[in-house]
C-alpha positions as CSV (number, residue, x, y, z in Angstrom):
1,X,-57.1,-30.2,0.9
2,X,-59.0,-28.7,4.0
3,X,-58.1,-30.9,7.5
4,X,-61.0,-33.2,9.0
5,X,-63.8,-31.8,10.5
6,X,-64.1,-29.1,7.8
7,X,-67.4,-29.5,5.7
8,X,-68.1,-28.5,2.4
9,X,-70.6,-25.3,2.1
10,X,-70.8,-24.3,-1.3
11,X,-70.0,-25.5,-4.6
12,X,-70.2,-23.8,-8.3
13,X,-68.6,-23.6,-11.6
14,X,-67.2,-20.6,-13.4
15,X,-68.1,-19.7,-17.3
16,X,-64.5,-20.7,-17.9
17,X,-65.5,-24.2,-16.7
18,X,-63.3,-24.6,-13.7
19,X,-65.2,-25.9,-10.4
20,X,-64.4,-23.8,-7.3
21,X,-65.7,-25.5,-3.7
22,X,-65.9,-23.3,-0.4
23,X,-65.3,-24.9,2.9
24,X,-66.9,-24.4,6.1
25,X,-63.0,-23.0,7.4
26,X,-63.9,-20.1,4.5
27,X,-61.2,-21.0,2.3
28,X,-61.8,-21.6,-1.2
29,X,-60.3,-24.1,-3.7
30,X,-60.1,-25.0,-7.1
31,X,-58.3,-28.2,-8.8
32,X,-55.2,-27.2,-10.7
33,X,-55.3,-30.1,-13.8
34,X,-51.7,-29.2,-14.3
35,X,-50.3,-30.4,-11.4
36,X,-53.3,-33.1,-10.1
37,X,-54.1,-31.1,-7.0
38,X,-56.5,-28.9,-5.3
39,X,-55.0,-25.2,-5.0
40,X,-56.5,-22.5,-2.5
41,X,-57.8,-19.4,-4.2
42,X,-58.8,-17.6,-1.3
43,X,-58.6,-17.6,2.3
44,X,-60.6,-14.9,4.7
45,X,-58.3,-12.5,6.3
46,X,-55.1,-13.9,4.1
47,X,-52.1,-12.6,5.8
48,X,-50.8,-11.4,2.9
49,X,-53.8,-9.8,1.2
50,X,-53.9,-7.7,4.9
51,X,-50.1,-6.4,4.5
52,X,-50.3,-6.0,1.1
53,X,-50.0,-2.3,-0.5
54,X,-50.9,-3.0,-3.9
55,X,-53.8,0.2,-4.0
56,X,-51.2,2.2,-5.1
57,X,-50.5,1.0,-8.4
58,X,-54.3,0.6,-9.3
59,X,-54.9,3.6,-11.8
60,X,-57.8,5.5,-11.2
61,X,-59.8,4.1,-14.0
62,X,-59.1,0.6,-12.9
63,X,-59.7,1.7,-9.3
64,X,-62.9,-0.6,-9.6
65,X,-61.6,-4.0,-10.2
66,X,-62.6,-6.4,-12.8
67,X,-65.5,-9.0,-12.7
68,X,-64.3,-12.5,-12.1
69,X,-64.3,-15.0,-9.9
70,X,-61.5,-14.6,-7.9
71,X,-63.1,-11.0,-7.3
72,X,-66.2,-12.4,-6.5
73,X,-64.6,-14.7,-4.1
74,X,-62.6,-12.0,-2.4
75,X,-65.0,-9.2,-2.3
76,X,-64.1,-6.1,-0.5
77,X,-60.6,-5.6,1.6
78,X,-61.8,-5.9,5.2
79,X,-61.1,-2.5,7.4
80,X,-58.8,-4.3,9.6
81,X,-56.7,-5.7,6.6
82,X,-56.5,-1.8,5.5
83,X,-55.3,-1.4,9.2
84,X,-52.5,-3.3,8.8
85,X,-50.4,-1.8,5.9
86,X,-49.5,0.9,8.4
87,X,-48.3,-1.4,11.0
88,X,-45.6,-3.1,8.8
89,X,-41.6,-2.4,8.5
90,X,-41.6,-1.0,4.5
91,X,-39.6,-4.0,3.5
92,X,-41.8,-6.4,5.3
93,X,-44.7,-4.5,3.3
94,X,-42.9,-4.6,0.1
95,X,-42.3,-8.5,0.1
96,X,-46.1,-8.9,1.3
97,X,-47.2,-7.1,-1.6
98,X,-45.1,-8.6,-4.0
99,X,-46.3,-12.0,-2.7
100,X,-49.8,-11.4,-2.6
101,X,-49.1,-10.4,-6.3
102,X,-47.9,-13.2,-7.9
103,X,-51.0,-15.2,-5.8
104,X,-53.3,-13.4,-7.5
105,X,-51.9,-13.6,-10.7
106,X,-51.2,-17.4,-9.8
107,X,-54.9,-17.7,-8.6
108,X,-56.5,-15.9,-11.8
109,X,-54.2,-18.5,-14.0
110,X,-55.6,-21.5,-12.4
111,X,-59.2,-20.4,-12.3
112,X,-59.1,-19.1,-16.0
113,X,-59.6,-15.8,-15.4
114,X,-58.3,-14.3,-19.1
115,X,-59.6,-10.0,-17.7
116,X,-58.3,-10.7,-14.0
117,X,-55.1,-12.2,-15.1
118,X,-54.1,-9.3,-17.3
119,X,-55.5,-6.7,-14.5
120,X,-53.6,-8.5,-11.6
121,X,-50.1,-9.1,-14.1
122,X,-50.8,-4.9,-14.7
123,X,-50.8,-4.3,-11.4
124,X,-47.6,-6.3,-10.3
125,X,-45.7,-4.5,-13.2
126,X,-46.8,-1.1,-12.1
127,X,-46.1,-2.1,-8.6
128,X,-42.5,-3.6,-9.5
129,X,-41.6,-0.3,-11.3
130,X,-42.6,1.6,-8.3
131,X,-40.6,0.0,-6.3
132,X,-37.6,-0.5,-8.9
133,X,-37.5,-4.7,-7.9
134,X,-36.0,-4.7,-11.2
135,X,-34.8,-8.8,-11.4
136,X,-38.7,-9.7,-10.5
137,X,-39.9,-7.5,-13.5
138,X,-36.8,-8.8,-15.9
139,X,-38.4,-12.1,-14.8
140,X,-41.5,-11.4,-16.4
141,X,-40.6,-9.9,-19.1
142,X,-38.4,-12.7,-20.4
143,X,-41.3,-15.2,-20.3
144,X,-44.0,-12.5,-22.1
145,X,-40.8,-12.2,-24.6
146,X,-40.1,-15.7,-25.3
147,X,-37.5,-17.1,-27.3
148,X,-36.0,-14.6,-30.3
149,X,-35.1,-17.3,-32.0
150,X,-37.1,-20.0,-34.4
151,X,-33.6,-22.3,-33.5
152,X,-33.4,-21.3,-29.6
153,X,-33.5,-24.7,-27.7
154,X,-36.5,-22.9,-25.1
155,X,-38.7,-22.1,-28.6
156,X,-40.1,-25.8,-28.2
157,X,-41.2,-25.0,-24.3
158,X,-42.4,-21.8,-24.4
159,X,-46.0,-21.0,-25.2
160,X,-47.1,-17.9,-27.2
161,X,-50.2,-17.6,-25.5
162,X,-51.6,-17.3,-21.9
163,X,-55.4,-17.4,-21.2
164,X,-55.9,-16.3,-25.1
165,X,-53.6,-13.1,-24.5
166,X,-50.5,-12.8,-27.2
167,X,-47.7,-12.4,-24.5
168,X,-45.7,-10.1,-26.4
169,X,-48.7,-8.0,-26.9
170,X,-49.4,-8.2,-23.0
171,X,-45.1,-7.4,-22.6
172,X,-46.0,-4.1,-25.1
173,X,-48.8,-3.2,-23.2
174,X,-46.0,-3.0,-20.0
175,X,-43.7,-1.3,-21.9
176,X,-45.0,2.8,-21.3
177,X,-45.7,1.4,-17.7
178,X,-41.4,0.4,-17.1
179,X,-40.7,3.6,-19.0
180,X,-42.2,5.7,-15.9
181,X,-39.2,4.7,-14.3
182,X,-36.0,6.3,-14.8
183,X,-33.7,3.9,-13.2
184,X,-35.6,1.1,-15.3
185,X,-34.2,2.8,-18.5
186,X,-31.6,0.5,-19.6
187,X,-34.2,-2.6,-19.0
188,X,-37.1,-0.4,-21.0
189,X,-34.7,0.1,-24.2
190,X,-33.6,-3.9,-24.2
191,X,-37.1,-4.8,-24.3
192,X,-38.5,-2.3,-26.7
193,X,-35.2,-3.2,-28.9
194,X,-36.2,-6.8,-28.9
195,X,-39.5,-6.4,-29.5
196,X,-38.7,-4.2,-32.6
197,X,-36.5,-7.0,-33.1
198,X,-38.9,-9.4,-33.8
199,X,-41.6,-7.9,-35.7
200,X,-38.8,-7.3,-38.3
């Protein structure tokens, strides 16, 4: 939680229920119930959000981000955050990116965000493929995937669901997206194999 000294400026709730508070420091927060702690959400001039290259794999028609919270929080990339992308070493950019990613994704999850979620999880796919960080994107598509077997010792732990999405339809959905890549061939055709798999 924010250091001494900070006060508390604003205060609301989201439709999904989830109480957000904004300091006087302009960092945001909302309580995580899962782990019994208060998580930033969004920081002004995050580091990360500043190196991160992420535009690219926003398709045009999604070019205007999603209504939510965290967008609403966020608002428009400063100029000098845009200034810094060209400054970087590209694997200093890449890992940036990639970072600033999973935040999002990780900041949508806590906040509830169902339409942000999927748009930010989207964009880190496309972004992976790009990039061919092939382990990261095997990552995620083992947990949208799950267990292919009612007997698998994991089937007990894994949920089916995240923020009311099925995560095999979300892991379909990222299927044409991995077959854009031709390097990511042999990873597209396992996980269309399983899939087909399982609806047998």
């Amino acid at each position: 939680m924010p250091a001494s000294g900070v006060s508390l400026v604003n205060a609301s709730i989201t439709e999904a229920g989830t109480i957000i508070i904004t300091m006087s420091n302009e960092k945001s927060y909302t309580f995580n119930s899962d782990l019994c702690c208060w998580m930033m959400v969004h920081e002004k001039d995050n580091i990360l959000q500043s190196c991160s290259d992420h535009q690219t794999s926003i398709p045009a028609q999604g070019a205007v981000q999603v209504h939510g919270p965290l967008a609403s929080l966020q608002g428009k990339p400063s100029k000098f955050a845009a200034s810094r992308v060209f400054q970087l070493s590209q694997q200093i950019q890449k890992s940036s990116t990639l970072s600033h990613l999973e935040c999002q994704l990780n900041s949508a999850l806590v906040l509830k965000s169902s339409k942000e979620y999927k748009f930010w999880l989207l964009t880190y796919v496309r972004y992976m493929v790009q990039e061919g960080a092939e382990s990261r994107l095997r990552e995620v598509c083992d947990e949208m995937l799950g267990p292919l077997y009612k007997d698998d010792a994991n089937t007990s732990k894994w949920q089916s669901q995240i923020l009311g999405y099925n995560k095999r339809k979300l892991l379909e959905e990222m299927m044409p997206i991995i077959g854009t890549n031709l390097k990511l061939q042999r990873l597209y055709s396992e996980y269309r194999d399983q899939l087909e798999m399982i609806k047998k």
